[in-house]
C-alpha positions in Angstrom: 0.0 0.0 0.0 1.5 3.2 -1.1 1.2 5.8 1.2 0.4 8.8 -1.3 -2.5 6.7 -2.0 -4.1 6.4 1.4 -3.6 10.5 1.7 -4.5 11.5 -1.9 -7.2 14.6 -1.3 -10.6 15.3 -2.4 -9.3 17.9 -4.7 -7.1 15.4 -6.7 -8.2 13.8 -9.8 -10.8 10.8 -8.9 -8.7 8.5 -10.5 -6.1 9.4 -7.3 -9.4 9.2 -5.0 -10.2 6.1 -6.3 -7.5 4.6 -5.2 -7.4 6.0 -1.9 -10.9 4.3 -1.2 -9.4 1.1 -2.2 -6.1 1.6 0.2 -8.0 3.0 2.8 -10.4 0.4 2.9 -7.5 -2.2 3.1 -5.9 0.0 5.7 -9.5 -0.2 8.2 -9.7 -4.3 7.5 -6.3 -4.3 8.6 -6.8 -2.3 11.7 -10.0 -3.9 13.1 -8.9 -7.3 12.3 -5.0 -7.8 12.4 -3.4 -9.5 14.7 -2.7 -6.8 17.5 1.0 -7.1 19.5 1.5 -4.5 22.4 4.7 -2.9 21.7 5.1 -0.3 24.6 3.2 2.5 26.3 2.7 5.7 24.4 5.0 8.3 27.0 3.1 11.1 27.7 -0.5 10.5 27.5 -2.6 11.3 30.6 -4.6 7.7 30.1 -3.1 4.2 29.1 -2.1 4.2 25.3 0.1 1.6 23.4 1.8 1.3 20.6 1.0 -1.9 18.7 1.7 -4.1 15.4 -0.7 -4.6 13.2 -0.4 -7.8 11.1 -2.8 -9.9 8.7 -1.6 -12.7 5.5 -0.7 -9.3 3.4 -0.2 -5.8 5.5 1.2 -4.9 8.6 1.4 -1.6 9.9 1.8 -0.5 13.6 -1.1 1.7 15.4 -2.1 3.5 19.1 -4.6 1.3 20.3 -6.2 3.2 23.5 -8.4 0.5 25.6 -11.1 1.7 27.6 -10.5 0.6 30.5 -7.0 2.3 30.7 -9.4 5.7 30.4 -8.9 7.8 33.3 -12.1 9.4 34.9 -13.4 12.7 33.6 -15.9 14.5 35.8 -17.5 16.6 32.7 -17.2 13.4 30.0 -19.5 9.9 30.3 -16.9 7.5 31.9 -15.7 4.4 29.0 -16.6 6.8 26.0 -13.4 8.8 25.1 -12.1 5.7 23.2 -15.6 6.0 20.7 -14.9 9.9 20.2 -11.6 9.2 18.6 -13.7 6.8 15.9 -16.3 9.4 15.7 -13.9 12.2 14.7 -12.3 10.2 12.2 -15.6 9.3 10.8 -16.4 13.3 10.6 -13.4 14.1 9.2 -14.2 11.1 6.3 -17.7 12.8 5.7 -15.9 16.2 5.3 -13.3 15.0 3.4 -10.6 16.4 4.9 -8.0 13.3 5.7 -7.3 15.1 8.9 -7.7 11.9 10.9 -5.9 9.1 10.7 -7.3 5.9 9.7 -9.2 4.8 13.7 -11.4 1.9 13.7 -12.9 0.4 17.1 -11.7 -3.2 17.9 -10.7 -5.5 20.8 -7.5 -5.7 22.1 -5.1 -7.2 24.8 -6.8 -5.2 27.1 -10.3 -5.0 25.9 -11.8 -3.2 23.9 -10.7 0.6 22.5 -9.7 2.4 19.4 -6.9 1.5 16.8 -5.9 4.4 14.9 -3.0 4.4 12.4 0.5 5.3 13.9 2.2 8.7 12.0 5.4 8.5 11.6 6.0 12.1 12.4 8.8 14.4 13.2 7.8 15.1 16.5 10.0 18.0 17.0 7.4 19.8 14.5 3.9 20.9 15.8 1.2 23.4 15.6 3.9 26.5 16.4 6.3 25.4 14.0 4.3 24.6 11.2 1.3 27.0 11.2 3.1 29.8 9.3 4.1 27.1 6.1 0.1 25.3 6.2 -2.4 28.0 6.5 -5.4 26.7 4.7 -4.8 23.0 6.5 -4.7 24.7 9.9 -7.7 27.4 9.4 -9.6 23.7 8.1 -8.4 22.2 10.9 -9.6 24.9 13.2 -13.2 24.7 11.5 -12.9 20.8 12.0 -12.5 21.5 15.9 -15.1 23.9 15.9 -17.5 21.4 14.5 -16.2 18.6 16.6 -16.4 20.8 20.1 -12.9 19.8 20.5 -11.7 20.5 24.1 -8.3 19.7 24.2 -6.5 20.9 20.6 -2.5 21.2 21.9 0.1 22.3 19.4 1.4 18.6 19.4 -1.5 17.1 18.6 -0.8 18.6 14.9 1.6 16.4 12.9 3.0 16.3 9.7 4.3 13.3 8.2 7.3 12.5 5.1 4.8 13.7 2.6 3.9 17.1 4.2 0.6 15.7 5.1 -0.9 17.2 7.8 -2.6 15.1 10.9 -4.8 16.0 13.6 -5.0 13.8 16.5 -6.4 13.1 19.9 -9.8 13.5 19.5 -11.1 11.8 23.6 -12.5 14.5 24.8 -14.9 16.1 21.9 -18.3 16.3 21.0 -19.8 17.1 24.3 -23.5 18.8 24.1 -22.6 21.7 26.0 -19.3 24.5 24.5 -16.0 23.5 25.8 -13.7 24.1 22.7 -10.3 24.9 23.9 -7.9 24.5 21.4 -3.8 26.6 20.5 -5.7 27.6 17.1 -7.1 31.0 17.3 -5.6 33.3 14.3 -8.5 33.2 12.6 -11.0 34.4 15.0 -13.5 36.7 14.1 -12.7 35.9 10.5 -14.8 34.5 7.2 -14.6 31.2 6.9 -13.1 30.1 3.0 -16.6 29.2 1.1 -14.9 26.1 -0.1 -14.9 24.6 3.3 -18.9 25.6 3.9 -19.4 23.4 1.2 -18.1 20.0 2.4 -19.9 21.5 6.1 -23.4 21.5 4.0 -22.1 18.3 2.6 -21.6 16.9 6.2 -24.9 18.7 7.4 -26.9 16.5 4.4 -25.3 13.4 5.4 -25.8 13.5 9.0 -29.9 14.2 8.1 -29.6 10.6 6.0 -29.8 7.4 7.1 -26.9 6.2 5.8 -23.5 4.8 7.1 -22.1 8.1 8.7 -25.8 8.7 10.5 -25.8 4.6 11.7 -21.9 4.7 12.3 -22.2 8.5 14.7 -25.1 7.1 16.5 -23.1 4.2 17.8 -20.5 5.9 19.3 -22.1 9.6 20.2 -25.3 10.1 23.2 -28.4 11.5 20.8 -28.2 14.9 22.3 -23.8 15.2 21.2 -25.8 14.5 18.2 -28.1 16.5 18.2 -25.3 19.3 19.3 -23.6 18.2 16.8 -26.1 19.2 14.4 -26.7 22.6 15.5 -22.7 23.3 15.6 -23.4 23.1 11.8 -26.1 24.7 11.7 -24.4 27.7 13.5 -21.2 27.5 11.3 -23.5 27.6 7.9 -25.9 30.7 9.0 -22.8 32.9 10.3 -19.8 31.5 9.0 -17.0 33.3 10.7 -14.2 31.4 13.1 -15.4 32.0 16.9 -13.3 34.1 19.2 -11.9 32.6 22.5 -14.0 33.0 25.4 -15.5 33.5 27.9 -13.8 31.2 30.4 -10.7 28.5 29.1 -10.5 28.5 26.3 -6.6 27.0 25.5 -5.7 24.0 27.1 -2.4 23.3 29.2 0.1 22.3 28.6 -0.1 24.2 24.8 1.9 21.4 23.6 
């Protein structure tokens, strides 16, 4: 599996989108149903994550698999759900299509269930701070992507970039709550339009969501009907006044900013 293929973007021909159906659909059999080896804990995560293999006949690849019962108790968050957010941003960021998430399937592993998601092989040393400045339009759609999400924990290193200037978004536990806690290091573009281009794939996400069809069925497995339901008017919000929020009041950047 090439990986140009797996992040080929919407705006490529769809002979290169094509093929990154194919891939990506390879990649997701792979994750929920390859043989899973722990290889280590993640270092620094505030709840239990591992790095794993990843092996069937034909792929291998290695992955964060975050189990939920190494979840640690949040007083604001349903306890054993943050492991079902990370799915449901990917499967948002799918619908949008934005590739912002890395391939994250749910799946069993050596300590019960949780979420696989694809490991980037990043340069870690490069984050939000360092890269904002070259990637405007990815980080502006990324900020519109936490928006929409009600991301409450967006840290500078929780933006990577991989060997072929792809940008990634990841750690997506805490989101989707019903009630506004976005808190996130991305705030130029406050108070500013938001590029019409995006608005479409939003409406696109809007129509899907008001469907019955794999995204609806998929969301409503993972998310409460009223983060739903939130969800929905998030949207809503973004399409009738379509400018970036400002910060506050209250928190509104989360700590550590890295």
């Amino acid at each position: 599996m090439d990986h140009d293929e797996l992040v080929a973007q919407p705006e490529q021909s769809s002979t290169a989108s094509r093929r990154r159906i194919v891939a990506l659909h390879d990649l997701l059999e792979l994750l929920r149903s390859g043989m899973l080896e722990l290889q280590g804990l993640m270092p620094w995560s505030s709840n239990y994550t591992f790095l794993v293999s990843v092996q069937s006949a034909d792929l291998g690849t290695y992955a964060v698999y975050k189990p939920c019962k190494g979840e640690r108790p949040l007083w604001d968050f349903p306890s054993g759900t943050l492991y079902k957010r990370e799915v449901a941003a990917f499967l948002v960021s799918e619908a949008l299509g934005w590739a912002l998430v890395p391939p994250t399937v749910l799946r069993d592993g050596p300590h019960g269930v949780g979420s696989a998601q694809l490991y980037i092989d990043a340069n870690h040393e490069q984050h939000y701070f360092t890269l904002r400045d070259r990637y405007p339009l990815e980080f502006q759609r990324m900020a519109l992507f936490d928006v929409l999400i009600n991301n409450a924990d967006r840290k500078g290193g929780h933006c990577l970039i991989d060997s072929e200037d792809h940008i990634w978004a990841i750690d997506h536990g805490i989101a989707f709550h019903e009630e506004d806690k976005l808190r996130t290091v991305i705030w130029d573009w406050a108070g500013e339009v938001i590029p019409a281009v995006f608005l479409a794939d939003v409406e696109r996400l809007r129509d899907q969501l008001d469907s019955e069809n794999s995204l609806a069925k998929g969301l409503a497995q993972l998310l409460l009907p009223r983060e739903i339901k939130a969800l929905k008017r998030r949207i809503e919000r973004i399409l009738n006044k379509p400018v970036f929020p400002s910060p506050g009041p209250g928190r509104s950047v989360p700590w550590p900013s890295i």
